[in-house]
C-alpha positions, -999 to +999 in steps of 0.1 A: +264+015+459+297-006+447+273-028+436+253-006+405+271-004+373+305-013+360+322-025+395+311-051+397+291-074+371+300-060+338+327-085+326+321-111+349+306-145+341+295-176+361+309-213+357+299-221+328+311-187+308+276-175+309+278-133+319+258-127+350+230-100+354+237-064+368+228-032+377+231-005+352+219+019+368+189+032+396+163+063+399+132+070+421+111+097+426+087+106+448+053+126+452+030+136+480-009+147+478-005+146+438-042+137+435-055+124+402-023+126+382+010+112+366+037+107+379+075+106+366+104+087+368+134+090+348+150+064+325+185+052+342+217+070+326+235+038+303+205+020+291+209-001+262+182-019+239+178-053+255+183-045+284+159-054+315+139-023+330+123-029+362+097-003+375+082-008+414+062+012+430+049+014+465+019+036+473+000+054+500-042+047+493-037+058+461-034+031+427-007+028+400-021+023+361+004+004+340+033+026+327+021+047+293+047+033+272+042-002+252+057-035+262+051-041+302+045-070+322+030-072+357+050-092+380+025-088+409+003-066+428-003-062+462-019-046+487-027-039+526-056-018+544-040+011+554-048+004+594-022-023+589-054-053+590-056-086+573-043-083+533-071-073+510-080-071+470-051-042+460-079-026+440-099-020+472-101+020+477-086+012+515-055-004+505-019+011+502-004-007+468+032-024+460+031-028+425+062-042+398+063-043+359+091-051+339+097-048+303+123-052+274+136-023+263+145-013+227+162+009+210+139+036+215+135+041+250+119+080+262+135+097+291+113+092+309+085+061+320+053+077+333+021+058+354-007+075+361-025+074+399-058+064+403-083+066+427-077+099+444-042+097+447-039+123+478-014+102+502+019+100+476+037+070+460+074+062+453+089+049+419+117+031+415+131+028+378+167+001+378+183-014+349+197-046+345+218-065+317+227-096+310+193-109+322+169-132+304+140-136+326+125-132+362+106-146+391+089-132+420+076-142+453+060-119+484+050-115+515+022-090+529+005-076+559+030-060+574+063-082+570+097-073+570+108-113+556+115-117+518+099-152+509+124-175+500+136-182+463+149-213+445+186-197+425+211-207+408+244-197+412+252-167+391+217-151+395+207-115+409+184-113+438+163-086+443+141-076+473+117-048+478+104-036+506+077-009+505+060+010+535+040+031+542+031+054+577+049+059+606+084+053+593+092+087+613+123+096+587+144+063+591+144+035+560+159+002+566+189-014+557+188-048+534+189-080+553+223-093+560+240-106+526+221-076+506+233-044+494+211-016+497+211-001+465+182+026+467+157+041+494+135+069+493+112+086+515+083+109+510+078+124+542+047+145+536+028+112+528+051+087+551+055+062+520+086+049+515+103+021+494+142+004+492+158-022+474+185-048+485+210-067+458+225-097+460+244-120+440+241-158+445+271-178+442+256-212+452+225-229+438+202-238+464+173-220+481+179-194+494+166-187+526+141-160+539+158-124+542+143-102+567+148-064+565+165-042+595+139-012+602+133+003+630+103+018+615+068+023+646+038+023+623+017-007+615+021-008+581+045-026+556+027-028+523+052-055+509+080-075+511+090-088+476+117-114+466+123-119+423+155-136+411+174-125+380+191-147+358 
């Protein structure tokens, strides 16, 4: 976890003097069988206004509704059929849902960002809240239907790069590890449900492309929701 907070990143900078994006901070939480509800995660210890706030969730047939609070932006949604078949419309009421937002935050931040589950909701989802500063915008590409491979990014040296990589069924206990280069800086697993979600770090010291990143899971079932890439700079 050397790479969250103030070991590395805080008072660093890039060539040109410009500081470089980190990681503040990183919470998930999980739920199983919550049915029609809304779920929780809390606000990262250290957030400032202006900071970035990332929010990604990975769900089990079940749907996420935009966080409550004001000022999101949806940086995709995706989805899967839950017998691990070709990708499908994320809204369709097969599919198990990898979903990110991202936001601004001010001054004003609650403790906590809430999103409420549609559809029935009965086979659990995973939030993952992370803060980042020193960022000014984002990108995102992704890969479905049962990958383990982050697409590939054009960076520039001095950027964050962020994978997630959601699943869901028959990941019997064991999450992976971030491809080779990334830090895995959070995992969780809901076990009742079998959902489960993890994020690899990276910083990029060359500009160039850079490369697919595949994850190291050992996982049986058939179904990978998403594999996401987004760059930070």
């Amino acid at each position: 976890m050397g790479i969250v907070g103030s070991t590395v990143g805080s008072g660093s900078s890039n060539a040109a003097g410009t500081p470089i994006p980190y990681v503040v901070n990183v919470t998930q939480a999980a739920y199983a069988n919550t049915g029609a509800a809304t779920i929780t995660v809390p606000v990262p210890a250290g957030l400032e206004g202006g900071d970035l706030v990332i929010i990604a969730g990975t769900t089990r047939n079940s749907f996420l509704a935009d966080p409550s609070t004001s000022g999101w932006t949806q940086l995709y949604e995706v989805g899967v059929k839950a017998s691990g078949a070709a990708p499908d419309d994320p809204l369709a009421a097969t599919n198990d849902v990898g979903v990110l937002w991202w936001k601004v935050a001010t001054d004003g931040e609650p403790a906590t960002y809430d999103c409420v589950v549609t559809d029935d909701g009965t086979d659990g989802q995973v939030l993952t809240c992370m803060v980042v500063r020193n960022a000014s915008s984002i990108q995102s590409v992704y890969s479905i239907d049962g990958a383990k491979v982050a697409p590939s990014l054009n960076a520039t040296a001095g950027d964050a790069l962020v994978s997630v990589h959601g699943l869901a069924f028959g990941i019997n206990g064991t999450l992976p590890n971030a491809p080779d280069g990334m830090y895995t800086i959070a995992a969780q697993h809901e076990a009742t449900s079998d959902v489960g979600q993890a994020i690899g770090f990276e910083y990029i010291h060359t500009t160039e492309a850079t490369g697919t990143r595949t994850w190291q899971s050992s996982w049986a079932g058939t179904d990978t929701v998403y594999t996401s890439m987004f760059r930070i700079s």
